[in-house]
C-alpha positions in Angstrom: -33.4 7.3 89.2 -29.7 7.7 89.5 -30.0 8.5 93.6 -32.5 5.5 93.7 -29.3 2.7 92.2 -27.0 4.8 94.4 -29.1 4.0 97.4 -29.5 0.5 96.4 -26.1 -0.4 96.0 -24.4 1.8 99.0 -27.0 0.4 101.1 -25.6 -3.6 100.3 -22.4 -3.1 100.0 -21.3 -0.6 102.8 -24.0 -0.7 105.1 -25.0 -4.8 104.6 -21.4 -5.3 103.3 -22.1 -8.1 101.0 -19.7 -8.8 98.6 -19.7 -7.8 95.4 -18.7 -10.5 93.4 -22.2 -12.7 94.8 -24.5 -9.7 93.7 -25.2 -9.4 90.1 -28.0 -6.9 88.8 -31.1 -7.2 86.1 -32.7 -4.5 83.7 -34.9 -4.4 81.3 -34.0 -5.1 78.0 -34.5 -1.5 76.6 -33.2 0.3 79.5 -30.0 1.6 78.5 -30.1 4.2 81.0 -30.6 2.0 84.3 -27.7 -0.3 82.4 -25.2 2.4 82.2 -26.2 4.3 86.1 -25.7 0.5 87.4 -22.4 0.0 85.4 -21.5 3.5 86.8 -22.3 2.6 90.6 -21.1 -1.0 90.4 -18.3 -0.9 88.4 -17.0 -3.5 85.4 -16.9 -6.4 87.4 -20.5 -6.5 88.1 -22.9 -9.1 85.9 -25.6 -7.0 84.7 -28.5 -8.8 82.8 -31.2 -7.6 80.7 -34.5 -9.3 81.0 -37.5 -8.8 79.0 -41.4 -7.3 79.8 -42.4 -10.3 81.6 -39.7 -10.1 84.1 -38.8 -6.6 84.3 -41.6 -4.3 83.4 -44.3 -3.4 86.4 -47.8 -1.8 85.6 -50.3 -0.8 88.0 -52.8 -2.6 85.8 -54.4 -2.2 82.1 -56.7 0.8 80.8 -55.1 4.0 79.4 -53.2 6.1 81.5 -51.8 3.6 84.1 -48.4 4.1 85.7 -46.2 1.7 84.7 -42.0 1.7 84.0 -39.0 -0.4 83.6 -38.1 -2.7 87.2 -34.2 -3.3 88.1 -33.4 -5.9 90.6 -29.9 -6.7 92.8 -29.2 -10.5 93.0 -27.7 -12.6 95.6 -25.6 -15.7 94.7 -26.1 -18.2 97.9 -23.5 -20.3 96.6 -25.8 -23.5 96.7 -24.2 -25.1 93.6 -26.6 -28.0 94.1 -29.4 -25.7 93.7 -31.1 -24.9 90.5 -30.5 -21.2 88.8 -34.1 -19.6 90.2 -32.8 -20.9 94.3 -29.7 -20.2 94.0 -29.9 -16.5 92.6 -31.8 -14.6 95.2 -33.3 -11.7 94.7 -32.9 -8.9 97.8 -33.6 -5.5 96.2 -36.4 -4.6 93.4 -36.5 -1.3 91.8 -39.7 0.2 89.8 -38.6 2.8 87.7 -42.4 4.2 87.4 -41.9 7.0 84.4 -44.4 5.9 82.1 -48.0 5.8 81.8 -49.6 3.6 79.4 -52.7 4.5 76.5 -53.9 1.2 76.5 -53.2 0.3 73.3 -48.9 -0.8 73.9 -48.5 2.9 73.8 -46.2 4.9 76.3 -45.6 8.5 77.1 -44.2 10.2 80.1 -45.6 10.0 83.0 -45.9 13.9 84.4 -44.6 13.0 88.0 -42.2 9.7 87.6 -41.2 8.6 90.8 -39.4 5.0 91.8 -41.2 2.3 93.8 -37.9 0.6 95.7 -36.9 -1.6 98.6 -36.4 -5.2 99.8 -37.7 -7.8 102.2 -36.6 -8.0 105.5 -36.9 -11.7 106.0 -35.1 -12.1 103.0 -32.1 -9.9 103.4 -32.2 -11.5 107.2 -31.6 -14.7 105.6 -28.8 -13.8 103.5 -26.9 -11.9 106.5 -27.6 -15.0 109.1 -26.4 -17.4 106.1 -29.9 -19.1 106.1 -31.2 -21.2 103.3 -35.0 -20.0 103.9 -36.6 -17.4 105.7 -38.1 -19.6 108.3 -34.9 -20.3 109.4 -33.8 -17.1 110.5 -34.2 -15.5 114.2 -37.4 -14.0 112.7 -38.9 -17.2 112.5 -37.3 -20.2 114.7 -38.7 -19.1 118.3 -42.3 -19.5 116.3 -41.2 -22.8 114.1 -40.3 -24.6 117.5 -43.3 -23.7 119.6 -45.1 -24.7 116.9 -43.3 -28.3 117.2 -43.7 -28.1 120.7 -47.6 -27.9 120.2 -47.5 -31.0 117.6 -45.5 -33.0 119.9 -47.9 -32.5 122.5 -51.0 -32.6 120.2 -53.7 -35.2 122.2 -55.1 -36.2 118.7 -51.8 -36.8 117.1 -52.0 -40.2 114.9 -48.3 -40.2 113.8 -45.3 -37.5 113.2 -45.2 -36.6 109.1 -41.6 -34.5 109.2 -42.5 -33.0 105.6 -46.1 -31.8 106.6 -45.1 -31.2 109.9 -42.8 -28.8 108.6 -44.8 -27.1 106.1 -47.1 -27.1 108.5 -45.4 -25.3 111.5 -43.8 -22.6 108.3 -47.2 -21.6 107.5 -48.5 -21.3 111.0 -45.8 -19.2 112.2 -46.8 -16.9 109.5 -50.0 -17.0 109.8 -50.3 -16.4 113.2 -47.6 -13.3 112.8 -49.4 -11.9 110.2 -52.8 -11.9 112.3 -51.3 -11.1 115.3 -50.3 -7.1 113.5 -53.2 -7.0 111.7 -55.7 -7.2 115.3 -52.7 -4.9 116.7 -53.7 -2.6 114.2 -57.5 -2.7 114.4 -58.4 -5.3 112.1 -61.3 -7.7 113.0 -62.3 -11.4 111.6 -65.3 -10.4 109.3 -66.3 -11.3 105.4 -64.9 -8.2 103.8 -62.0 -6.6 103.0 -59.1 -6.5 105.5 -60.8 -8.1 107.8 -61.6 -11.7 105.5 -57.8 -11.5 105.3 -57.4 -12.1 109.1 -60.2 -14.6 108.4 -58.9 -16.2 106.0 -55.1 -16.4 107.8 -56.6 -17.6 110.9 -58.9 -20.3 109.5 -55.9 -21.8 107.6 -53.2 -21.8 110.6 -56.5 -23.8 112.7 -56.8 -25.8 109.7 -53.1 -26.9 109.6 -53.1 -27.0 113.9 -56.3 -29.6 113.1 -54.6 -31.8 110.3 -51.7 -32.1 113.1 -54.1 -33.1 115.6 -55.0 -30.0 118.1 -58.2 -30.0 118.7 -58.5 -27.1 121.0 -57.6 -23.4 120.0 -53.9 -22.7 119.9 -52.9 -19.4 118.2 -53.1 -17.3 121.4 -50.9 -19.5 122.9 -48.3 -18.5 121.0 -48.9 -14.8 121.6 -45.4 -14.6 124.5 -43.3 -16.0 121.6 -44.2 -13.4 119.2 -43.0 -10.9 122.5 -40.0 -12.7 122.7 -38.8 -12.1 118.7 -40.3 -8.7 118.8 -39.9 -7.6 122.2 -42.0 -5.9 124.9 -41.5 -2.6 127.0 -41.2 1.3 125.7 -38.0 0.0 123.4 -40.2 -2.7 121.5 -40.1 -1.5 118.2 -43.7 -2.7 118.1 -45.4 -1.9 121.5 -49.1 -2.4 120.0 -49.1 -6.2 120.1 -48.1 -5.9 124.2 -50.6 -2.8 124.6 -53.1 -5.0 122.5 -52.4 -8.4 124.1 -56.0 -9.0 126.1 -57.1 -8.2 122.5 -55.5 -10.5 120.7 
């Protein structure tokens, strides 16, 4: 637990070096141990909030013996003053403290092999190093965002531009088309189970948002080169399945 907030922390502030005084922490209320290991790591200085089961208690579901344990999360303030509390404070790292397993009944007793369940999301933390307000604003996301644009611009059925939609729009067809661009990478194929209605599912909506904009013919593939350019191609891609798997996809 104590190498797991020791991680955390070292890993922000020396190798992220964000500053301290715009990252604040959270625990749950009756973790006094997680309060003091932050306070140890983090120093005075540091806001540290307790927050109760709702917020900051994880379970792997309901039934008797299911893992479940106190969660600690590192905040970052954006410094958007004109934002409201839940924008502004953004949180970049999540910690699952998984030591408990529950009877079922509100009980809790040890959990014979506690482990911790910790990391943060890369678009997010991109966000906060670039000094973006959103994800899709980050280098992750604009090459896809503006061919998207492109494609509405260009769109033969197009009965008018609609900058709010449009933008939704284009944010949820970048994703989408990431998303099932990996998952074909890795095997997956459109079907009506499992992994596979995922893709479905993904694919159908980003054709269903490329319709409302006015494409009528298919699009998604098209968009295949920009996903090499943000992720890159050759033997140093960090993700050489989606140029081995191209024809594929």
């Amino acid at each position: 637990k104590e190498e797991a907030v020791v991680m955390a922390w070292d890993f922000c502030r020396k190798e992220l070096d964000l500053p301290a005084e715009r990252l604040s922490v959270t625990v749950f209320q009756d973790d006094d141990e997680s309060e003091a290991l932050w306070r140890k790591v983090a120093g005075p200085s540091v806001p540290i909030t307790r927050l109760g089961k709702e917020d900051n208690f994880w379970s792997m579901g309901d039934g008797a013996g299911v893992p479940c344990g106190p969660c600690s999360e590192i905040f970052f303030d954006t410094g958007r003053a004109d934002w409201d509390a839940d924008d502004r404070y953004l949180e970049i790292w999540n910690l699952v403290f998984m030591q408990f397993q529950s009877d079922g009944a509100g009980g809790l007793s040890a959990l014979p092999k506690p482990c911790v369940d910790t990391g943060m999301g890369l678009e997010r933390i991109a966000s906060v190093l670039q000094g973006k307000s959103s994800n899709y604003e980050t280098d992750l996301f604009t090459p896809l965002v503006r061919a998207v644009h492109e494609l509405f611009r260009a769109a033969p059925a197009r009965s008018g531009a609609d900058p709010q939609l449009d933008g939704f729009s284009a944010h949820a067809i970048s994703d989408h088309v990431r998303s099932a661009a990996f998952l074909i990478a890795d095997g997956v194929v459109p079907s009506n189970i499992g992994r596979g209605y995922v893709l479905r599912r993904l694919m159908r909506r980003a054709m269903g948002f490329g319709y409302r904009a006015g494409l009528r013919e298919p699009f998604l593939a098209s968009m295949l080169p920009v996903l090499h350019q943000v992720f890159g191609t050759g033997p140093e891609s960090p993700f050489p399945e989606l140029e081995e798997r191209a024809a594929v996809i």
